[in-house]
Structure formats: structure tokens, C-alpha cells
C-alpha positions in Angstrom: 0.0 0.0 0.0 0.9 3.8 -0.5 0.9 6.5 1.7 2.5 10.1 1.3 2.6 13.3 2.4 1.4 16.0 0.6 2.4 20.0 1.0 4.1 23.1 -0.8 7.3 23.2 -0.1 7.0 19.3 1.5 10.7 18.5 0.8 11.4 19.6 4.5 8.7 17.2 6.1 9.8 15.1 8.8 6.5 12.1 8.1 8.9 9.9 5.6 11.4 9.6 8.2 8.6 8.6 11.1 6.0 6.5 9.0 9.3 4.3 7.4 10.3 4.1 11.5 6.5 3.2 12.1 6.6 0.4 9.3 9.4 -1.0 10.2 8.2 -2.1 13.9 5.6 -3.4 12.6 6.7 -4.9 10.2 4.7 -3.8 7.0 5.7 -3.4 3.6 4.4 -0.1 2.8 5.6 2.9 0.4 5.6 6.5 2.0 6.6 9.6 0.2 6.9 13.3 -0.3 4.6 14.5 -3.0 5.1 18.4 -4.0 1.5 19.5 -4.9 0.8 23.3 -5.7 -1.6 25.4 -3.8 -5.7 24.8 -5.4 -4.2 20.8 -6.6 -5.1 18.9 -4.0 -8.2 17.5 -5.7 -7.1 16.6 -9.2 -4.0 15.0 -7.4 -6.2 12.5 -5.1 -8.8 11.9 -8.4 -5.6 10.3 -9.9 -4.7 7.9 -7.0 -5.5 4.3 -7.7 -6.4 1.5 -5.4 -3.1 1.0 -4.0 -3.1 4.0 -1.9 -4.4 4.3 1.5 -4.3 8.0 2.2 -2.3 10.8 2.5 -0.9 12.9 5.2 -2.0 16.6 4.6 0.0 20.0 5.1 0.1 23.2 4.2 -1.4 24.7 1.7 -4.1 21.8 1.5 -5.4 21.6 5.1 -8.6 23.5 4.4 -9.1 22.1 0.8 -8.8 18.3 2.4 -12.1 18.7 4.4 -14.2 19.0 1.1 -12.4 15.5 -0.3 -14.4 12.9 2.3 -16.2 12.6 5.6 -14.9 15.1 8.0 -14.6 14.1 11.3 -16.2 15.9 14.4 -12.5 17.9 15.1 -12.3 18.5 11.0 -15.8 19.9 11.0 -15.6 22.5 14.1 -11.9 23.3 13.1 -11.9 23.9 9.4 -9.1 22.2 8.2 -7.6 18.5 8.2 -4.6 16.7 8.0 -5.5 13.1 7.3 -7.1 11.8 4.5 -8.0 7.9 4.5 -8.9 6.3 1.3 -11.3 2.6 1.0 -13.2 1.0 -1.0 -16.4 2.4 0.1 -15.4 6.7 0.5 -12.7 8.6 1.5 -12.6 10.4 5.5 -11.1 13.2 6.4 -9.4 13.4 9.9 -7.4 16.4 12.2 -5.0 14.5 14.5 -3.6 17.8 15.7 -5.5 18.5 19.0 -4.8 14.8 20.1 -1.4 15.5 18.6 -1.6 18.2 21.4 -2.9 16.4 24.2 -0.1 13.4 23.5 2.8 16.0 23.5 2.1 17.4 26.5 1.4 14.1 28.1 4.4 12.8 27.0 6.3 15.4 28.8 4.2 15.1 31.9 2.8 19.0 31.8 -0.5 17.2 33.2 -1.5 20.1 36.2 -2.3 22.8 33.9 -5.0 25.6 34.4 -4.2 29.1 32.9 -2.4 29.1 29.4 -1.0 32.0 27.6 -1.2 31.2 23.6 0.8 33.2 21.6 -0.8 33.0 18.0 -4.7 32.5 17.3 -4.6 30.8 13.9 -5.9 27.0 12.7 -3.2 25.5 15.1 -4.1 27.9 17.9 -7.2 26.4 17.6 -6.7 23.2 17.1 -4.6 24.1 20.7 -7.4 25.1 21.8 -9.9 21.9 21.9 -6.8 19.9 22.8 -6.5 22.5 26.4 -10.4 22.3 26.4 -10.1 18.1 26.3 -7.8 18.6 28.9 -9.6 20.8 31.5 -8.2 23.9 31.1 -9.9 26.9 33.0 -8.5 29.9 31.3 -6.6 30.5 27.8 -5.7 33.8 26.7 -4.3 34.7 23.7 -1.2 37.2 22.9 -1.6 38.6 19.6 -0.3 41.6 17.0 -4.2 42.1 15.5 -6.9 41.8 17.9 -9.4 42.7 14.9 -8.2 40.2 12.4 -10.8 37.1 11.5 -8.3 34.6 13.0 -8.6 35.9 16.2 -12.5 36.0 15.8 -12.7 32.7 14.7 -10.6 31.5 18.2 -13.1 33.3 20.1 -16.0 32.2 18.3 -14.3 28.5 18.9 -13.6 29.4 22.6 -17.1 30.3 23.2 -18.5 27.1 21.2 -16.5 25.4 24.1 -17.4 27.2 26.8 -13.8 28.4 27.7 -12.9 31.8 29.5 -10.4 33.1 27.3 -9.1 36.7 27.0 -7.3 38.5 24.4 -4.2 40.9 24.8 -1.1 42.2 22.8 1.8 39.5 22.0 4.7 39.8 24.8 2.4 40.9 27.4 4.3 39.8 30.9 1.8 37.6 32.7 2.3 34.0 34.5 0.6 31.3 33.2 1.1 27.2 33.8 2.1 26.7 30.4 3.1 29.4 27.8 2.2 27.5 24.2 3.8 29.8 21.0 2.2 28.6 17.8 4.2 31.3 16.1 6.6 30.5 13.0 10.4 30.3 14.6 11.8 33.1 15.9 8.3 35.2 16.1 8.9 35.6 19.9 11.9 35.8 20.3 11.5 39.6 21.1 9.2 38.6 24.3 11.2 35.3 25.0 12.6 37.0 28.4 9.1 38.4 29.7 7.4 35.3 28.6 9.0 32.7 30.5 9.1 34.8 33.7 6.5 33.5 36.0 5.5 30.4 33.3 5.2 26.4 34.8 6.2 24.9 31.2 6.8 25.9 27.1 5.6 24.3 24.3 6.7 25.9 20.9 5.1 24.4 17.8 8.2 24.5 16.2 11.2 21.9 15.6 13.6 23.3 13.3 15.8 25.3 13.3 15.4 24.5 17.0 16.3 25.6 19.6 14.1 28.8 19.8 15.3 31.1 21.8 12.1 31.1 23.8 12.6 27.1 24.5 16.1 28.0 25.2 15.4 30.6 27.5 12.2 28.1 29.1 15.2 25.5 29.4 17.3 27.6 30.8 14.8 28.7 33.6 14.5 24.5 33.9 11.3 24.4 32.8 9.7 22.0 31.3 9.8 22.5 27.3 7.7 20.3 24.9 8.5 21.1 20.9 7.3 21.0 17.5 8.9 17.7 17.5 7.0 16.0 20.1 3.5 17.8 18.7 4.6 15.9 15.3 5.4 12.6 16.6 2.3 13.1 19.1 0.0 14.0 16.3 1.4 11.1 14.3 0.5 8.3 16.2 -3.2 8.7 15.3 -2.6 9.7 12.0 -0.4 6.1 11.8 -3.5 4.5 13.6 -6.0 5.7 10.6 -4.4 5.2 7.5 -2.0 2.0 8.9 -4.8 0.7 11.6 -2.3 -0.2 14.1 -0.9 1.8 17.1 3.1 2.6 17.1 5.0 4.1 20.5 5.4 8.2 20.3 8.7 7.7 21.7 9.9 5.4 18.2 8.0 8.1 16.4 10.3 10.9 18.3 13.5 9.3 17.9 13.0 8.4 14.3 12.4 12.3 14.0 15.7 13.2 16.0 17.7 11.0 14.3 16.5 12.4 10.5 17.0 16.0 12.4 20.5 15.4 12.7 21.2 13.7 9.9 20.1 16.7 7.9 22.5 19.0 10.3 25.5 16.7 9.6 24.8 16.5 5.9 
């Protein structure tokens, strides 16, 4: 069977490296690959898949355009956007494994006593953070942002009052202590706020994983706090993503090492 994942740029994707990881323990012969595919081509690409693909792994700039191409699931539908696309006989599903991608990470590194959250960002993964702190009993999110006015952040609030969440909204790098500050800014977005940001915060988690460190997980680290990263989101996410399209459950921790080790690779290369 054939899997892939598909983006623009997708060259940089980490999923080869974890679903070839995945395969090997347990011990499937499957293909996995990058796939290139330009911004509005998401759908003529899947019409041309045959029966020997399962499904596809789904990243920018498709995530929106997947939902229309199957059944969306319950997180696809209230989010907007999916990552997951699962292919049989009888239709094709559409999945987001990012908020249980959210709730695995932070699991994994034990950041389990959590209450007030300071999110820096309110786009599609600030939401999809969101329902994962909402799934996790959260009592209080509020979110540090450059435009209050913009639709993003009125589509987080619109979400945060679907859930019933108190949330708040105030501009990025305002000092404040929080359980868990959780940046789903591109790299190096905070870094201007890093210092005030960390002051007074239980734990980090910074969507991204390379080029990694971030100074504000370096700074988190520094403070010894506990710092979950793009990686662990990815490998977290992953493991459901591996469950849908492959129907069998791998270890996040062979998923994060398998990651590491391609991460370095690439820096030695």
C-alpha cells in the first residue's frame, strides 16, 4: 500500500522519516513519500490515485481544501481544516489528528497540572490548541496577539465560546504567568518577548522543531522548565494519523526518535 505526504514546499517534512520508522516495527511493507503539490491541486491530485493507496498525510497549503475531499470528522468539521485523508473501497474520511497531537505531547512530557495558558498566535493550530487544552480541563486560555481585529482571532473566540472556555485576548509579549506558555508562532516570532514570557511560566511548548532551539525554549530550558516542541506535537499527532491510515498503534517515543535522528542527519549533511 501507498501513503505520502502531501504540501508546498514538502521536501522539509519530517512524516517519511517517522512513518518508514513506524513500518518497520511493525513490520509492513508499505511505500511512504513526499509528494510536491501546488496550492488549489489537491483535488485533481487525489482523483488520480488508484487502489493501492491508502491515504495521504496533509499540510500546508491543502489543510482547508482536504475537508471538502471525504467525511470530515467531528475535530475537521468545528476546526476547518484536516490533516488526514483515509482512502477505502467504500469513500474517502477526512481526519485532524492535531489536537490529540496536542494532548499526546504534552502528556508525553508530563505537563498534566495545567489551568491558565498563555497562547501566543490565534490561527488554525491555535485552535486546534485550543480543543486539545479544552479536552484537557483547562480553566483559562488567553491569547497574545499583533491584531486583535483580524478574522483569525475571531474565529478563536467564536471557537472558545463554542466550548465554553474563559479566554481573554491581549497584545503578544504581554508579561503575565501562566502554567504553560504554548507559541504557535513560526520560529523566531517571539523571540522579542522570550525573556518576559518565561518569567513566572510552569512549562513551554513551541510548535516549532527546526531550526530548533528557539530562543524562547532555550530561554524556558534555561529557567528549567519543562519545554515540549514541535517535534513531540509531530510525533504526538502522528500516532493517530499512523492508527488511521496503517490501523495499528506505534510508540510516540519510536516516532520521536526516528524524528531526532533524521533532524540530525540533515545538520551533519
Amino acid at each position: 500500500m501507498r501513503c505520502a505526504v502531501v504540501g508546498h514546499p514538502v521536501a522539509h517534512s519530517l512524516s517519511p522519516a517517522l512513518y518508514c520508522a513506524a513500518y518497520a516495527e511493525l513490520g509492513i511493507d508499505w511505500t511512504f513519500d513526499a509528494v510536491d503539490v501546488p496550492g488549489g491541486g489537491l483535488g485533481d491530485f487525489v482523483s488520480r490515485l488508484d487502489s493501492s493507496w491508502r491515504g495521504l498525510a496533509v499540510t500546508m497549503p491543502h489543510k482547508a481544501a482536504v475537508t471538502a475531499l471525504g467525511s470530515p470528522d467531528q475535530a475537521v468539521k468545528r476546526l476547518g481544516v484536516g490533516n488526514t485523508l483515509v482512502l477505502d473501497a467504500d469513500g474517502a474520511s477526512v481526519h485532524n489528528t492535531d489536537v490529540s497531537g496536542f494532548i499526546r505531547a504534552l502528556e508525553y512530557r508530563h505537563v498534566d497540572e495545567v489551568a491558565d495558558v498563555v497562547m501566543l498566535g490565534a490561527g488554525a493550530t491555535a485552535r486546534a490548541a485550543l480543543m486539545a487544552l479544552n479536552n484537557l480541563g483547562v480553566e483559562r486560555v488567553t491569547a497574545q496577539v499583533r491584531d486583535a481585529e483580524s478574522p483569525s482571532v475571531a474565529a478563536w473566540l467564536k471557537m472558545a465560546d463554542d466550548l465554553g472556555l474563559v479566554v481573554g485576548v491581549e497584545a503578544l509579549g504581554t508579561p503575565r504567568g501562566a502554567d504553560l506558555v504554548l507559541s504557535t508562532l513560526p520560529p523566531g516570532q517571539a523571540d522579542t518577548w522570550a525573556e518576559a514570557l518565561v518569567e513566572g511560566a510552569g512549562a513551554v511548548l513551541d510548535v516549532a522543531y527546526d531550526p530548533w532551539p528557539t530562543k524562547l525554549s532555550s530561554m524556558a530550558a534555561a529557567a528549567n522548565l519543562t519545554v515540549v516542541t514541535g517535534l513531540d506535537l509531530l510525533a504526538g499527532q502522528a500516532v493517530q494519523q499512523i492508527d488511521y491510515l496503517v490501523g495499528e498503534t506505534v510508540d510516540l517515543g519510536l516516532l520521536l526518535a526516528a524524528g531526532e535522528a533524521e533532524l540530525n542527519r540533515r545538520r551533519m549533511a
